[in-house]
N, C-alpha and C positions, 0 to 999 in steps of 0.2 A: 368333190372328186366325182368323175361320172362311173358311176354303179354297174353300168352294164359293160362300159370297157373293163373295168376292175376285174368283174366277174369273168368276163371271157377270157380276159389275160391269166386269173388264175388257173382255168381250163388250160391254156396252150403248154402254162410255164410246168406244172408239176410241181412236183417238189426236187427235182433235179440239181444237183449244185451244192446243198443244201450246209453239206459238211465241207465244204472243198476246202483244199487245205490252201493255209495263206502264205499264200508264195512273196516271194520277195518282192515290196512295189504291189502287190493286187491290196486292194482295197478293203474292208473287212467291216462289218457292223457294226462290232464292239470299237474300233477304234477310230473308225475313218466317217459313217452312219449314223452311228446314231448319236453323235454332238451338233450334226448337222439337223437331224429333226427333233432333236430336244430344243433348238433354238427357235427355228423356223416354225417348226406343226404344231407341237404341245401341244399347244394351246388350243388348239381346236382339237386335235384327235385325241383326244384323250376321256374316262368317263366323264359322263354326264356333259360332255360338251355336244358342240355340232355339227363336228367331222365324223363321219358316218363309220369311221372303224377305229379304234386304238392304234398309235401308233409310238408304243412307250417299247416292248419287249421286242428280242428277235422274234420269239413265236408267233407275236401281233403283225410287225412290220411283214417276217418272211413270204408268207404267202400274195400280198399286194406290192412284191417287191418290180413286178415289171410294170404293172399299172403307176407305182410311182414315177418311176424312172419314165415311161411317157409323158407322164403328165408336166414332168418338172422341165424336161426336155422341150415338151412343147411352149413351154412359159406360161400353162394356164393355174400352176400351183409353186409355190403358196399366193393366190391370189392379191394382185398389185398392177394396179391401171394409168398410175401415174407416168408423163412422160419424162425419161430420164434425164432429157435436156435444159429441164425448168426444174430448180427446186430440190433442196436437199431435206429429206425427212428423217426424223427417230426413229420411227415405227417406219420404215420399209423393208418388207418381207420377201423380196426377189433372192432368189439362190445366185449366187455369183456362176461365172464362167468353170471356175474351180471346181466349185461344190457340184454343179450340175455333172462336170465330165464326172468327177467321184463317182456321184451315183449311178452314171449309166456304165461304166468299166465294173463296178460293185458286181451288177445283175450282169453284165457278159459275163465276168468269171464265176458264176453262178451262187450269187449272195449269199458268201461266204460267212458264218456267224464270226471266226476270228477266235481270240483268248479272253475267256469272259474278264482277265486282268484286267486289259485295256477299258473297259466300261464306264463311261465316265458317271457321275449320279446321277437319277433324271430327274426330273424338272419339279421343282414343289411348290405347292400352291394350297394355299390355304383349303379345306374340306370345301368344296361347291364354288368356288371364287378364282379369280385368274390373278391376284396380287397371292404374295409369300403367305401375310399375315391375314387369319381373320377381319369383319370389317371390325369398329367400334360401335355400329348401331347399325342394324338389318331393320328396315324397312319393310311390313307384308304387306299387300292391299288384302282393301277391309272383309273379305268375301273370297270363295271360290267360286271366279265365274264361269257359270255358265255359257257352255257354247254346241248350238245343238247339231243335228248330223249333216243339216243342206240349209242353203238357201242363203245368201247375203246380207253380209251383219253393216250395220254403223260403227264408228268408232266409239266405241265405250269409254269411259269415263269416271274412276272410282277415285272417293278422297280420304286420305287421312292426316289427321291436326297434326301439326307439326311439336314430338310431342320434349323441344327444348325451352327454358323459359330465359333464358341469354342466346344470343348470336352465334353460329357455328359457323367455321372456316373450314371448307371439303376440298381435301389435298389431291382426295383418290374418291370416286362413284363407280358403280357397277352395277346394271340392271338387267337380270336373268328372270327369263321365260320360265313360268313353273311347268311348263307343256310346249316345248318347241315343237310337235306337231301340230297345233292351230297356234299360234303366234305369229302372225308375220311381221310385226315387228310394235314394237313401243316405245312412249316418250314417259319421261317422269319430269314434268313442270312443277316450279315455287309458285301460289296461285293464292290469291285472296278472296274468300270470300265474305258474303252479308252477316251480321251477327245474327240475322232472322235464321239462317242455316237451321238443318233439321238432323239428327244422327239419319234416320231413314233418307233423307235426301243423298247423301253422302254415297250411297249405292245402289241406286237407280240406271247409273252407267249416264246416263243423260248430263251434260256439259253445264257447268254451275258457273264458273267464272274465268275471265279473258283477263283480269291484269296480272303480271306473273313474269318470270324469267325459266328457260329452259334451262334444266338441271344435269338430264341425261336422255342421250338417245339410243336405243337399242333397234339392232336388224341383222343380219347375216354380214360376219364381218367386223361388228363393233358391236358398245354398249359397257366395255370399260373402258376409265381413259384417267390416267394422272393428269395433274399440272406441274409444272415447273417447280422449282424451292422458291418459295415468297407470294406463291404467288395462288389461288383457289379459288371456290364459289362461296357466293357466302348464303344460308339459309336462317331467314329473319323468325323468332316466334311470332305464334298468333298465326302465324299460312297455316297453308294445308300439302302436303302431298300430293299432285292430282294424276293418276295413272294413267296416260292416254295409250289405250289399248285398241289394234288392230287385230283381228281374229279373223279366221277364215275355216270354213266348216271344212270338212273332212267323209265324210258317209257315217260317220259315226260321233254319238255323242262326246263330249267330251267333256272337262274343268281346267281352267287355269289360277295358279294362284301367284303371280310374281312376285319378284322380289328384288327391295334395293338395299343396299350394300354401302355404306358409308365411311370412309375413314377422314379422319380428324385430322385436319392440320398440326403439329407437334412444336412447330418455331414459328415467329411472329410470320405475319402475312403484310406484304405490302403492298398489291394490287390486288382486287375483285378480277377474275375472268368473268367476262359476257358472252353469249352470245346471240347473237341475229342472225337476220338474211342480207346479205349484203345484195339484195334487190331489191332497193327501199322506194326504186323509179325503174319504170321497167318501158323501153325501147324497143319498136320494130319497124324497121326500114325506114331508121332516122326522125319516128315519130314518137313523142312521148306519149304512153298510152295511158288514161285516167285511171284511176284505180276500180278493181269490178268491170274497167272494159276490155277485160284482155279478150283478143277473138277467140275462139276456136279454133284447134287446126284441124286444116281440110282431111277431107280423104285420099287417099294415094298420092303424098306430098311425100319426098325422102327427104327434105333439107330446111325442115322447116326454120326457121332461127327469130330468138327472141334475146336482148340485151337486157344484162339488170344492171344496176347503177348504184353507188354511195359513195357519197360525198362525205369525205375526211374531216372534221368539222375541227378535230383536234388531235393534236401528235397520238397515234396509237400503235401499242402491240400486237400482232396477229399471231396467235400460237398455233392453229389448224385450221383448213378449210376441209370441208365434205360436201361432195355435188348432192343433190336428191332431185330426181323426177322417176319416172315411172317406165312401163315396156318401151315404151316409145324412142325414149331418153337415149341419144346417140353421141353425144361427148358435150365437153364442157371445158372451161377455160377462165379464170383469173389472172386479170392481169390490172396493174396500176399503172396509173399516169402521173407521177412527180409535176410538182411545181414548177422548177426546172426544167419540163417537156420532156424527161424521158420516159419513156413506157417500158413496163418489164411485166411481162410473162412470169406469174409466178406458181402458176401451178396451171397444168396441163393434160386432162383426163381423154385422149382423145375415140377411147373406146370404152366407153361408159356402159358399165353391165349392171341390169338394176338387182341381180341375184346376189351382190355384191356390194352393202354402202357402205364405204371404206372411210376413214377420217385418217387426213394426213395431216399431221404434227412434225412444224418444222422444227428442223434439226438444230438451227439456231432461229429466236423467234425475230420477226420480221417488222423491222421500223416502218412506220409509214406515216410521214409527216403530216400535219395539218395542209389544207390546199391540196390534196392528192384528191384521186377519184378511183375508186376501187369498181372495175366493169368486166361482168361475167358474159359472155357469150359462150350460146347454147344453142344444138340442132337437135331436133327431131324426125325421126323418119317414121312415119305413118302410111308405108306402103308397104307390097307384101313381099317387099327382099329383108326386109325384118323378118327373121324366125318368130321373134317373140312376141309381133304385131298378134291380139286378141282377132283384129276386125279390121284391115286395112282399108272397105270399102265403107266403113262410114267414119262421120265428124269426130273429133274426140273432144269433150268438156274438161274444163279443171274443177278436181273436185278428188275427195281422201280413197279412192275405191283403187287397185291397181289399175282397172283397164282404164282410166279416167289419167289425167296427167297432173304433172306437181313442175314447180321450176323454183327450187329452196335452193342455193348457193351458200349452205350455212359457213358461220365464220366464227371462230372463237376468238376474242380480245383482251385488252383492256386499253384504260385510258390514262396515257401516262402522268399528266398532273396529277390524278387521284392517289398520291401515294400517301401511305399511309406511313410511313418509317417518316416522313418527312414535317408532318400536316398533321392539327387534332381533328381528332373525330367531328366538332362544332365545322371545323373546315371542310373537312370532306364530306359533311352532309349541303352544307351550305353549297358547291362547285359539282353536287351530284344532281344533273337534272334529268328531267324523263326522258328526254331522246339519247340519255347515258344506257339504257337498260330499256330498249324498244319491245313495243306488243312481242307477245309469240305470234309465230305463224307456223301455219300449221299447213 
């Protein structure tokens, strides 16, 4: 929510209104309010999260009551980029027509508290966590890192041994910033490494090993996410943990100590979730480009575009897609081509904000047959009608830094033979190959 509208709105508003009595039909906090942002904010506003004010109490909400009512009105909160016309999600957080007029008649009749009767409970959540229940195993990285007051960090790097000695099924993950003031965001990967490994190696920050699956991703927007019933990640003993951590200085020194949050699968599991980048070939202007030769985009280019490409190799389930690129990043688009020849558009970002890396989870998950091709198309605007352009007049490189660009179309799956309700274990090892469970990328 932006800080200095907020702030100036609570300047104009007062506290005017405050008691008003609830008239017949006027809308009210306790009854009409606040079921509306127990559902929708919580989760962000609330302590120790990342929404910059509480928004659980009349007392909390009152005073940013006209700053909401803008903001919701404008359609810039609860933040959601998805186009309405492709694609039904779980997790979508848009206010209905309904809800929005609510809130803004709420603040003309001068947001009114109402009959604390009406009140409905608010929202519970585990101490630090965004699910009901505690995890089963909280995850620290191995150190508080350091991160000093200025200057440009690399992505750091920390491990710890995976410390199960059978096989876990993760129904639910959750990976919280111990300092969301220098975090810009992080990844927690399954990662193997050498048995020459050192404990001191382990937290050096410096990058140990590439064969692995992505566990969880964290940034503004996400970093917890269930799966479906039957269905989770699986974490092998013997890995490791590996924290890929993004930090950004501040003028002042600081520590970060994250943390992952684990719950257990409870009933059997019948598919693994994966996931990759579904830009396993990547296209521009109908050319395949080699891997390592992507160009550069130019300078003062607003449309730039680049296709990513995968090929369906075998019937799979899609349970969420999440865009990632960088300032640059001007919309993004999923869409598959059936066997059959038909094409469907199945998810449609067409105003891509990188403050914002959202994972949308369909609503029901999405067949995609073997013989399909799943192809993202992506623009960049690197001129200076981008606000958020760093540097409109020079090249931009790909590479982990924000002003630098990224083109991830990440995509969570699985793969429908692999079932395991169906198939023993010698089977599903045997039909599990490496292009089942592709590199990370990063």
């Amino acid at each position: 929510m932006n800080i200095r509208a907020c702030v100036a709105s609570v300047v104009l508003f007062g506290a005017a209104g405050a008691n008003a009595a609830d008239a017949k039909g006027t809308p009210t906090f306790t009854r009409d309010i606040a079921p509306i942002l127990y559902d929708r904010c919580a989760v962000c506003h609330r302590e120790g999260d990342i929404g910059p004010m509480k928004l659980i109490t009349y007392e909390q909400v009152r005073p940013w009551s006209r700053a909401i009512k803008d903001v919701v009105a404008q359609g810039k909160m609860p933040p959601w980029f998805a186009d309405p016309n492709h694609g039904k999600f779980r997790n979508d957080r848009r206010l209905t027509k309904e809800q929005v007029a609510k809130i803004v008649s709420w603040v003309a009749a001068g947001s009114p508290k109402g009959d604390p009767k009406d009140l409905p409970p608010p929202p519970q959540f585990a101490d630090g966590w965004s699910f009901k229940r505690p995890p089963d195993v909280v995850i620290e990285m191995p150190l508080h890192a350091k991160v000093p007051a200025d200057g440009i960090l690399d992505m750091q790097n920390y491990y710890v041994k995976v410390p199960f000695t059978e096989e876990k099924w993760v129904e639910a993950v959750e990976l919280r910033p111990g300092n969301r003031s220098v975090v810009h965001h992080s990844i927690v990967n399954i990662v193997s490494l050498p048995d020459t490994v050192k404990p001191e190696d382990l937290i050096t920050g410096k990058k140990l090993g590439r064969i692995g699956w992505k566990l969880i991703g964290q940034a503004p927007g996400k970093g917890a996410e269930s799966h479906h019933h039957g269905t989770a990640k699986r974490i092998v003993p013997g890995t490791y943990f590996e924290f890929n951590m993004h930090y950004t200085t501040n003028g002042k020194e600081q520590t970060d100590k994250s943390v992952l949050g684990l719950w257990f699968a409870k009933d059997p599991i019948h598919h693994e979730v994966l996931t990759t980048s579904a830009a396993q070939e990547l296209w521009r202007e109908g050319q395949k480009i080699p891997r390592g030769k992507l160009p550069n985009i130019p300078a003062n280019v607003d449309n730039w575009e680049i296709v990513g490409k995968m090929a369906v190799k075998d019937d799979i389930t899609v349970y969420s897609m999440s865009p990632h690129m960088h300032f640059r990043g001007k919309d993004m688009r999923y869409t598959v081509s059936y066997p059959d020849g038909r094409d469907e558009v199945v998810l449609n970002v067409p105003k891509y904000n990188y403050e914002w890396q959202l994972n949308y989870e369909f609503d029901n998950p999405l067949k995609v047959p073997a013989g399909s091709t799943i192809s993202v198309l992506a623009h960049y605007d690197n001129s200076k009608n981008n606000p958020r352009n760093p540097a409109p007049n020079e090249e931009v490189i790909w590479g982990q830094q924000s002003w630098n660009e990224m083109f991830i179309p990440w995509m969570e799956y699985s793969i429908d033979k692999l079932d395991m309700s169906k198939l023993s274990r010698e089977e599903i090892e045997k039909l599990r190959r490496p292009a089942a469970r592709p590199a990370i990328v990063e």
